[in-house]
VOGU-3710 file (C-alpha; in Angstrom, 3 decimals, decimal comma):
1> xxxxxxxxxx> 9,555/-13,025/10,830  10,214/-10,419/7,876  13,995/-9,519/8,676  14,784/-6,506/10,568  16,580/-3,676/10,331  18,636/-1,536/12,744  17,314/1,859/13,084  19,158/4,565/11,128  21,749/6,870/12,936  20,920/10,570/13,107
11> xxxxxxxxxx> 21,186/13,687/10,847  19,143/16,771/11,233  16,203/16,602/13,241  15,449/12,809/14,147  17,533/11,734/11,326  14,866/13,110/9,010  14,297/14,587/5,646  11,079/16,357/4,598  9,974/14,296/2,924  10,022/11,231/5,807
21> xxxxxxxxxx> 8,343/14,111/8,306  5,942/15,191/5,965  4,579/11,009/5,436  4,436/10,734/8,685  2,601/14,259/9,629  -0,244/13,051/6,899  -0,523/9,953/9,528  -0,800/11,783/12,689  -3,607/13,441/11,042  -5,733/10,648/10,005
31> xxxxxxxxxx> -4,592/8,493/12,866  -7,159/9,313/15,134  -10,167/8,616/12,663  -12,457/5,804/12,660  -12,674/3,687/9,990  -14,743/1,144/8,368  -15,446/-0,759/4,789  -18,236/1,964/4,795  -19,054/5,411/6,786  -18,139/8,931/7,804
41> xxxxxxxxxx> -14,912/8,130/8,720  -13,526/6,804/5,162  -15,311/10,049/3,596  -13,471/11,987/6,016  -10,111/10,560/5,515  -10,366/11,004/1,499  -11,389/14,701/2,196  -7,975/15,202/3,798  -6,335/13,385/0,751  -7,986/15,990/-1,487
51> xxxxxxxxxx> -5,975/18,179/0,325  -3,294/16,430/-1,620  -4,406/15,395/-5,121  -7,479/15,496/-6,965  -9,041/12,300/-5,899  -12,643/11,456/-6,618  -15,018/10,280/-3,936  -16,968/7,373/-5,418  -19,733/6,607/-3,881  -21,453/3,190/-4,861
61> xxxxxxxxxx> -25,105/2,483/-2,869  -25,618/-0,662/-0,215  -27,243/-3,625/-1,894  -25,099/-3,186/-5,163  -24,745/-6,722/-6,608  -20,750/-7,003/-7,734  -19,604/-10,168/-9,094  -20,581/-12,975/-6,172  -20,554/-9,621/-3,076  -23,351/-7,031/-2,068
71> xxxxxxxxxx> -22,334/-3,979/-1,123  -23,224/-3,828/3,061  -25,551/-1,204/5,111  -23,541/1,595/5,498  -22,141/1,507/9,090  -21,626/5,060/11,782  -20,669/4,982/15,307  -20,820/8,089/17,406  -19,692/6,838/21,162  -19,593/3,898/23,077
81> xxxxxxxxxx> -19,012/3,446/26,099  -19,162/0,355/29,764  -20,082/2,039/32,708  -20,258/-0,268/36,024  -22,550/0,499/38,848  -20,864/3,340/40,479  -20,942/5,116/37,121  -17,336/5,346/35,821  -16,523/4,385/32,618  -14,166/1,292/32,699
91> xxxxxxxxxx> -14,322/1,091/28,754  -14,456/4,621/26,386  -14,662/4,129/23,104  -12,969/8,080/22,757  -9,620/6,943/24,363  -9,679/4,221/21,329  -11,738/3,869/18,431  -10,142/0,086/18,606  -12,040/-0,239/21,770  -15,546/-1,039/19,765
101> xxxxxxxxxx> -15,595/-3,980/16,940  -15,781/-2,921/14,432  -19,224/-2,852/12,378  -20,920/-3,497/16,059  -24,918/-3,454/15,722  -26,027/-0,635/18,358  -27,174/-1,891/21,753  -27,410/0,482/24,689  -28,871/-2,538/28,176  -27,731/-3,157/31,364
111> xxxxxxxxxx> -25,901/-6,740/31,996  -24,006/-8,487/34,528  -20,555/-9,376/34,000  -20,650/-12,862/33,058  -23,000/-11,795/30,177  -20,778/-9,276/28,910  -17,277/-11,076/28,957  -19,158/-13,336/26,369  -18,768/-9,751/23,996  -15,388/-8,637/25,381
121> xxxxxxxxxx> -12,083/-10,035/23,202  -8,815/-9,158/24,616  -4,734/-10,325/24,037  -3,866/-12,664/26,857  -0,216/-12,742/25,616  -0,139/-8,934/25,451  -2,038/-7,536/28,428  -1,758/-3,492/27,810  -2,550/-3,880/23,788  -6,054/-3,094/22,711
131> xxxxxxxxxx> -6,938/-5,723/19,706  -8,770/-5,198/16,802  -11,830/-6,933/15,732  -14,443/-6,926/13,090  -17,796/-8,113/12,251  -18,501/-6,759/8,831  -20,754/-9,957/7,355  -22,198/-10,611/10,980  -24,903/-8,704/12,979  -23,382/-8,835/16,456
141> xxxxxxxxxx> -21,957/-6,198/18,807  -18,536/-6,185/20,982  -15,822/-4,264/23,017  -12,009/-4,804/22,741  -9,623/-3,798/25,402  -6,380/-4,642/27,107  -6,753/-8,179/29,108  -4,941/-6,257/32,291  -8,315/-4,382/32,591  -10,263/-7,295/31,903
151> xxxxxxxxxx> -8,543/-9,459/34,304  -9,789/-6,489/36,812  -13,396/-5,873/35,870  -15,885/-6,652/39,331  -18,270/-8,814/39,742  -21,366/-6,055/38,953  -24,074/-4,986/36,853  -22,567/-3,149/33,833  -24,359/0,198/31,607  -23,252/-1,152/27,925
161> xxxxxxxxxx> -23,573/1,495/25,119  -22,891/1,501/21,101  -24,116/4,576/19,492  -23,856/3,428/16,387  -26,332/3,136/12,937  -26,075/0,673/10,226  -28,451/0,978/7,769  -28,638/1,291/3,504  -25,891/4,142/2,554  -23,164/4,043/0,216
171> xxxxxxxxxx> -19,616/2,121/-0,063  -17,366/4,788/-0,297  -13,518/4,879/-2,104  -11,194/7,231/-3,979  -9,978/7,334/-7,152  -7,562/9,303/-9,503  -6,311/8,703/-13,007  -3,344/10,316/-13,861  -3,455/10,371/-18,233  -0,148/9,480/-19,965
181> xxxxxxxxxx> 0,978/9,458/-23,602  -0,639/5,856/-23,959  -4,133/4,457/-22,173  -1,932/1,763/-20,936  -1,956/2,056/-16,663  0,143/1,673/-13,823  -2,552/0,934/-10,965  -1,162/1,974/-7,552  -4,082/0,024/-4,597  -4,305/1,056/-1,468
191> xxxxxxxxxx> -6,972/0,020/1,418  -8,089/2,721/3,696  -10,446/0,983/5,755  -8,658/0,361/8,789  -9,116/2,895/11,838  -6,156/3,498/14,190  -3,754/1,408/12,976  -0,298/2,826/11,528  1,519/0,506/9,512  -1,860/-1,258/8,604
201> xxxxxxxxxx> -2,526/0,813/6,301  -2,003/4,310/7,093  1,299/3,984/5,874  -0,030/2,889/2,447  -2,433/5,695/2,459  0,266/8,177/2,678  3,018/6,371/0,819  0,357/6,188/-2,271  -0,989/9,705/-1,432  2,730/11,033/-2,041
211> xxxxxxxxxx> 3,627/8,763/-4,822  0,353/9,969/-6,506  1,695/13,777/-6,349  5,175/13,235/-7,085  3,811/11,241/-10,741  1,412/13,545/-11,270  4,084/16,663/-11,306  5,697/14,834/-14,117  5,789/14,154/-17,509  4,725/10,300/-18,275
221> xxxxxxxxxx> 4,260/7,424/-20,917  2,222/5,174/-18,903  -1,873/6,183/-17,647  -2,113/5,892/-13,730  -4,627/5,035/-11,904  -4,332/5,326/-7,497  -6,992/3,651/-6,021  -7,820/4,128/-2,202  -10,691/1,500/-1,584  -12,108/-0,703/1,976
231> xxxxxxxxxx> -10,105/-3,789/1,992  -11,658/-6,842/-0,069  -15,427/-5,486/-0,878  -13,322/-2,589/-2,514  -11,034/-3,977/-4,468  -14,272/-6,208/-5,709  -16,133/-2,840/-6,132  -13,807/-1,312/-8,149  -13,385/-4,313/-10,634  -17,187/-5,283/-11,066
241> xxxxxxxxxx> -17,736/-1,782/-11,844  -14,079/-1,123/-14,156  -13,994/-4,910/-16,074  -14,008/-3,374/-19,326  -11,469/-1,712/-19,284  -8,712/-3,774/-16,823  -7,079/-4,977/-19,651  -5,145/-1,967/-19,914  -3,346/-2,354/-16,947  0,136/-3,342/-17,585
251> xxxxxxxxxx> 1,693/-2,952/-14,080  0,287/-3,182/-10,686  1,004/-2,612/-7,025  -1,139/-2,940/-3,791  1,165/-0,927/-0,987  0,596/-2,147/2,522  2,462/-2,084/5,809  5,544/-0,155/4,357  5,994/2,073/7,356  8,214/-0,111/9,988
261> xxxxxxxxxx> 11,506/-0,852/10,445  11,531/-4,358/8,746  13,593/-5,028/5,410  11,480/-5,049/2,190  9,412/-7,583/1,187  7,609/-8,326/-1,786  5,035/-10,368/-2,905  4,619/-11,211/-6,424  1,726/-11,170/-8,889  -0,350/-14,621/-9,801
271> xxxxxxxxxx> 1,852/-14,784/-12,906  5,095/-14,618/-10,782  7,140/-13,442/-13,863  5,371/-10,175/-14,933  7,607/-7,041/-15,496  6,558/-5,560/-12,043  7,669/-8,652/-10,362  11,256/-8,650/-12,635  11,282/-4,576/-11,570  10,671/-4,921/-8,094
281> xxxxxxxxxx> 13,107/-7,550/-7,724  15,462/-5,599/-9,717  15,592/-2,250/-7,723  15,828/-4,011/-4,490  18,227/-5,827/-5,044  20,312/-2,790/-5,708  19,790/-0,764/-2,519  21,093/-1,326/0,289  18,072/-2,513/2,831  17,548/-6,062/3,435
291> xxxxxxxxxx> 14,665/-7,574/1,630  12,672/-10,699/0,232  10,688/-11,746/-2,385  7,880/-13,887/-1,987  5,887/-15,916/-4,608  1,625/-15,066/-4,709  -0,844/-17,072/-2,719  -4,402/-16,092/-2,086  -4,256/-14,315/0,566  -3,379/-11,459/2,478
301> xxxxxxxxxx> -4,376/-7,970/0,989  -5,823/-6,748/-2,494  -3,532/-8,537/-4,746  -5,759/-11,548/-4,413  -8,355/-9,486/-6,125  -6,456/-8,417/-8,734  -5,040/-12,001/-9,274  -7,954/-13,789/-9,243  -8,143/-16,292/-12,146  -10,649/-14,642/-14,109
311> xxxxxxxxxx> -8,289/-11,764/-13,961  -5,105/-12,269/-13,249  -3,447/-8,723/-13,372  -0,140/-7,803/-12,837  0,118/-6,772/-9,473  2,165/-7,346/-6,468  2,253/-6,004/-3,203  4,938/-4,014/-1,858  5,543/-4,080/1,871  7,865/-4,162/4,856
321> xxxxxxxxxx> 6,648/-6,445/7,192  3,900/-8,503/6,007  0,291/-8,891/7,725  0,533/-10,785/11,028  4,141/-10,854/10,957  4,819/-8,315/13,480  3,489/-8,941/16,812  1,851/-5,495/16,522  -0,278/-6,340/13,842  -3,896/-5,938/14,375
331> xxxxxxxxxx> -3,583/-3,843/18,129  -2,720/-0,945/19,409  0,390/-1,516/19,708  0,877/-0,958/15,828  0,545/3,327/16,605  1,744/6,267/15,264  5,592/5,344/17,543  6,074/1,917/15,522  5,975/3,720/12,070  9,425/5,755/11,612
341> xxxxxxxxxx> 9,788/8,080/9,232  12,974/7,819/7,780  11,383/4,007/6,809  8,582/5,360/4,975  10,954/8,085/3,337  12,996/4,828/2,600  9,906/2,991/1,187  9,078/6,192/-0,944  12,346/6,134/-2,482  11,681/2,588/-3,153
351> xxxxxxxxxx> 8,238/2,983/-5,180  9,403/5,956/-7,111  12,895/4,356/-8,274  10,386/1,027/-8,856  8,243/3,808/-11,330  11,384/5,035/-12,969  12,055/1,553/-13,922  8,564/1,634/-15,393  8,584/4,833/-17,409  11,872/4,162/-18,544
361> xxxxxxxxxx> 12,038/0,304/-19,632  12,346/0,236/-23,319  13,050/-1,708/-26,445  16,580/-0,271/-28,386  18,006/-1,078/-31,664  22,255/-0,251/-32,076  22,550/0,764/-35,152  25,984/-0,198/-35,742  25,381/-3,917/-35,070  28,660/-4,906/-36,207
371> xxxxxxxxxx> 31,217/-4,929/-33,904  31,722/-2,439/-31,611  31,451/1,476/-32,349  34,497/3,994/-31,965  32,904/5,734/-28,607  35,960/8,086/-28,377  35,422/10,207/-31,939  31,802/10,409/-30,499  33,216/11,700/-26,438  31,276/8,891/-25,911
381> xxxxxxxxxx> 34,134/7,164/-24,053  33,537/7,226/-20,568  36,591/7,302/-17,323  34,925/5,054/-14,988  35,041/1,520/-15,496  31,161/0,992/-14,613  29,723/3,341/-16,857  32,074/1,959/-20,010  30,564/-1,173/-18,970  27,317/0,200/-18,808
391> xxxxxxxxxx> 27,716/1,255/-22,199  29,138/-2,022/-23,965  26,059/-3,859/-22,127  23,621/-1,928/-23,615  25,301/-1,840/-27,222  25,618/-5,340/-27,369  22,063/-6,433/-26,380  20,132/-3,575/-28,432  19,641/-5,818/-30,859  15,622/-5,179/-31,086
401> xxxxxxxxxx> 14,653/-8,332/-29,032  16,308/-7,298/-25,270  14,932/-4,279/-23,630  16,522/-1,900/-20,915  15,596/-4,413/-17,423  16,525/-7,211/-19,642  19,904/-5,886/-20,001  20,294/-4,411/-16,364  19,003/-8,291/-15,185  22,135/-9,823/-17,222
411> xxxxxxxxxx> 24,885/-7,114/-16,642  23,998/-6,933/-12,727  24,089/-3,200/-13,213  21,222/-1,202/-11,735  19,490/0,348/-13,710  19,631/3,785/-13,823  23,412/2,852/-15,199  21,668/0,903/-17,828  19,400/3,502/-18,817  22,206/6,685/-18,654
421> xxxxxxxxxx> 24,096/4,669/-20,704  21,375/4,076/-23,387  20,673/7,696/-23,123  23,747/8,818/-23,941  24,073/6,991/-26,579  20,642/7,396/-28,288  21,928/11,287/-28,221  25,391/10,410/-29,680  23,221/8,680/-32,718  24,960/4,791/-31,693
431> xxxxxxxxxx> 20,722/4,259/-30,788  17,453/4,243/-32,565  14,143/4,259/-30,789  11,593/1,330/-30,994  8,716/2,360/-29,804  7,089/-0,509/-28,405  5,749/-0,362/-24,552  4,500/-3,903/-24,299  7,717/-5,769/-23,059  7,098/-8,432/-22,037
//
């Protein structure tokens, strides 16, 4: 289990910023949508997101060959619905879009019970949780719903009903690229294909909805590129359609699952030492949440797609909890209650000190090499002990071969101290620039 946390003591309403309330208030709104690798639903969630940032709705048709994948039929469900013999509903796909599996083939018959359990799936060990299930790559149809109202269903002749088309459309995802000083990018993944389920991934949605805003209001070296794509057949999408020009992405993170009140966890890239792993590592080791850092293996969200071997890009994935180790993964249980916002506020804070680190990370040469300067003719000379140290770090390792994380790594200084320091003294003329962004 991905440690825990102890929830955070109050201060203003709930304990909350704006910033925490407005995350979560994006949620609430999309919560209720339903969701697919395809359909209305993801069209209608990136609509809201417009609302927020100038994403562009991709649309790429069914049947697209990309890489060893087609592109699926296009898949819409309006209502579903079991109705015994008396006519009451016992299953409603409108209290629940969980309720139907997802990418169910329409069928609207009358069957007897024993018939129909053989479509029903349900959580034995959680009785009043609603599971979710899929059947993207197979042409069958099904119901979830809690195993307390299974466990109660009659022996009778049941009214099944999916309302639901799939047939050629499009695959639809989001995009927006952010330009910086130099076409090197920061990719920020996201998958949006999930219907109501809050940690997976509508926290990610609105964590990289936010984080998209907040870059694009400033100033920046580094392209970006936010990507907002159905899990798996996205990610592939995107990089059948985009392999010429991957190479210019120099840092990479797929955010999932960042909502709940676990500590941090990351999961490195393929190459385990690129400078988003060394970064992430960096600033959480330096606030105050518990956390972990895992090394890659194939599996678990869009990282694996970005790390494939013919690939293998530099990107993590930054989460809380990881997949499937919460019991509330996958069920209704993981709802709009289990995601607090003072933890995705928390996360936020997280991802934009992690982009900081980013924009900031540089290559410095001291240009009086030998021995150290007089700081105090210069009012460079600072009172507190950490900043002096700060200071002498970063005067004695500009030596053209160390950059900014490199020298925040060895000092065990975070690094914002690091990068005041080297600020400072770049203005007091102790500096020069090197302008180099590939550090490796």
């Amino acid at each position: 289990m991905a440690q825990k946390t102890a929830d955070r003591p109050g201060g203003g309403k709930n304990g909350l910023s704006g910033t925490g309330a407005a995350l979560h208030g994006l949620m609430e709104r999309l919560y209720p949508i339903c969701r697919s690798i395809t359909g209305d639903g993801v069209r209608q969630t990136l609509e809201i997101l417009q609302e927020h940032i100038p994403v562009e709705i991709r649309e790429v048709p069914s049947g697209t060959r990309v890489f060893d994948w087609t592109v699926p039929d296009e898949w819409n469900v309006r209502g579903a619905y079991i109705r015994d013999s008396a006519g009451r509903k016992v299953v409603d796909f409108a209290d629940s879009n969980l309720h139907v599996v997802n990418y169910s083939i329409p069928v609207h018959r009358k069957m007897q019970l024993a018939e129909l359990k053989k479509h029903l799936h349900t959580l034995p060990d959680h009785p009043h949780w609603i599971p979710y299930r899929t059947a993207y790559y197979n042409r069958t149809w099904g119901f979830c719903l809690p195993h307390a109202l299974y466990e109660r269903l009659a022996d009778d002749t049941y009214e099944v009903c999916i309302d639901s088309d799939l047939k050629p459309g499009h695959l639809s995802y989001g995009e927006l690229y952010l330009p910086g000083e130099t076409e090197q990018e920061v990719l920020v993944s996201t998958h949006l294909c999930h219907p109501s389920l809050a940690n997976d991934n509508l926290s990610g949605l609105a964590l990289a909805t936010f984080l998209a805003r907040h870059v694009r209001s400033a100033g920046r070296r580094y392209s970006y590129r936010f990507l907002f794509v159905p899990a798996t057949i996205g990610a592939i999408t995107w990089l059948s359609l985009n392999r010429d020009r991957t190479d210019r992405i120099s840092h990479g993170l797929v955010v999932a699952c960042a909502g709940d009140p676990g500590g941090f966890t990351y999961k490195k890239s393929r190459r385990g030492t690129a400078e988003i792993d060394r970064i992430v590592s960096h600033v959480l080791r330096h606030q105050p949440t518990p956390h972990r850092i895992i090394d890659f293996f194939p599996y678990g969200y869009d990282e694996r797609q970005y790390c494939s071997c013919g690939f293998d890009l530099p990107v993590g994935c930054f989460m809380r909890s990881p997949h499937g180790e919460y019991v509330q993964y996958h069920t209704s249980a993981d709802d709009l209650d289990f995601v607090r916002p003072w933890c995705l506020e928390e996360s936020f804070a997280v991802l934009v000190s992690v982009l900081e680190v980013v924009e900031q990370n540089r290559i410095l040469l001291n240009r009086y090499p030998h021995c150290e300067p007089q700081l105090g003719k210069r009012n460079l000379y600072p009172r507190e002990r950490e900043q002096h140290l700060a200071i002498l770090w970063v005067l004695n390792l500009a030596d053209g071969r160390h950059s900014l994380l490199d020298i925040a790594e060895r000092s065990n200084l975070p690094f914002h101290h690091i990068a005041d320091a080297a600020g400072k003294l770049l203005a007091g003329g102790l500096l020069a620039e090197q302008d180099d962004l590939a550090v490796s």
